[in-house]
C-alpha positions in Angstrom: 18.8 21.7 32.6 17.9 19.5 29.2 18.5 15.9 29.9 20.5 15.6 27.2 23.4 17.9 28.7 22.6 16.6 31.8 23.9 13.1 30.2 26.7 15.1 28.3 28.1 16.0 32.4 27.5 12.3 33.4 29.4 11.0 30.3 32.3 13.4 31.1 32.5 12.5 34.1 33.0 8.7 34.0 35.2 9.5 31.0 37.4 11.6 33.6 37.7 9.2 36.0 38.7 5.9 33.9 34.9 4.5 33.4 34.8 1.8 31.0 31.6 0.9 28.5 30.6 4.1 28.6 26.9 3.5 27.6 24.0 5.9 27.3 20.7 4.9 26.2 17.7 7.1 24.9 14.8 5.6 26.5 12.2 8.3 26.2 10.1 6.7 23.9 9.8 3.3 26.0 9.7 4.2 29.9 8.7 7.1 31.7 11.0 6.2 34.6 13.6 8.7 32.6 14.9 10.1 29.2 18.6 8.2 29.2 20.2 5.5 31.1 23.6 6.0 31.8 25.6 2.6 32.2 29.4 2.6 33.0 31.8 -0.1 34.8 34.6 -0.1 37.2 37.6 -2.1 38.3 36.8 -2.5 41.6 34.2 -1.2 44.5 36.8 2.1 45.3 36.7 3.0 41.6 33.1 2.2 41.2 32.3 4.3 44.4 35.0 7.2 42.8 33.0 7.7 39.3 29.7 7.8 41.4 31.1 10.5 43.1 32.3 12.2 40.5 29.2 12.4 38.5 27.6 13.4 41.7 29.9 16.3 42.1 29.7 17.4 38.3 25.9 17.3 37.8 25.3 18.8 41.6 27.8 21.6 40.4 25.5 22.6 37.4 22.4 22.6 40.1 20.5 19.6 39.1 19.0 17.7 42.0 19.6 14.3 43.0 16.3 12.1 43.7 18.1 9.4 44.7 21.1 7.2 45.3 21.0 3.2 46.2 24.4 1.7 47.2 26.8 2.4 49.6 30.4 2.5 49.7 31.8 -0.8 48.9 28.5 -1.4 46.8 29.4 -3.6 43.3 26.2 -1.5 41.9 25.8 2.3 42.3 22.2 3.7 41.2 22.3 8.1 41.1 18.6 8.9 39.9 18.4 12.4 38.8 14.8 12.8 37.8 15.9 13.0 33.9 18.9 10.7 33.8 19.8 7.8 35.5 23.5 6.6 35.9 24.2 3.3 36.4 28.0 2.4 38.0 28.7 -1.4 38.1 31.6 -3.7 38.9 32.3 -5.7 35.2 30.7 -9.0 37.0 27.6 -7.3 38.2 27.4 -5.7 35.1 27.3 -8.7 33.0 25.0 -10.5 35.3 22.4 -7.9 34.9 22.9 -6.5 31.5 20.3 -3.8 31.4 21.4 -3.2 28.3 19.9 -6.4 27.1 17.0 -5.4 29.2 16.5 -1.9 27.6 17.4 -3.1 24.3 14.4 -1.1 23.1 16.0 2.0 23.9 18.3 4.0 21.4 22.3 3.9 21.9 23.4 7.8 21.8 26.6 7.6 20.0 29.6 9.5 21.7 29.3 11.9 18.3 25.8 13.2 19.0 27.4 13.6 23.2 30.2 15.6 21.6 32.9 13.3 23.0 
């Protein structure tokens, strides 16, 4: 599956589940570590750990394969690598404190448009 769709399921399914930020960043042309970043918050650790699980359920539903996962249940920062994409979950404090989107600023925001959403 194209990354790009791959980050179209991820999308959708933090949407579903009441993420908030919603970010997705191209970053082809500055890492080789993946083509997009997906970056989304929380409320708490339950709903962090419930839109980690969801996008785990949607993208394992269309076949692709998880790499891998760092956090646990109660974690304030959930990590799903998926060779292509990589989905960041975070509470709104850990979020702030490590604002990878500051970090990646290099990389292109995908607007919600070019997801479809």
């Amino acid at each position: 599956m194209e990354a790009l769709e791959m980050a179209k399921l991820a999308y959708k399914a933090l949407d579903d589940k009441k993420g908030r930020d919603i970010v997705v960043l191209d970053i082809r042309s500055v890492s080789v570590l993946a083509d997009y970043f997906i970056i989304a918050s929380g409320d708490n650790e339950r709903q962090v750990q419930a839109l980690a699980d969801s996008v785990d359920e949607a993208l394992g539903r269309a076949g692709c394969e998880k790499r891998a996962v760092e956090g646990t249940r109660g974690s304030t920062w959930i990590l799903l690598d998926f060779n292509d994409i990589i989905v960041h979950i975070f509470n709104s404090e850990d979020r702030l404190f490590y604002d990878l989107e500051r970090i990646w600023r290099d990389g292109k925001r995908v607007a919600k448009e070019e997801l479809g959403m």
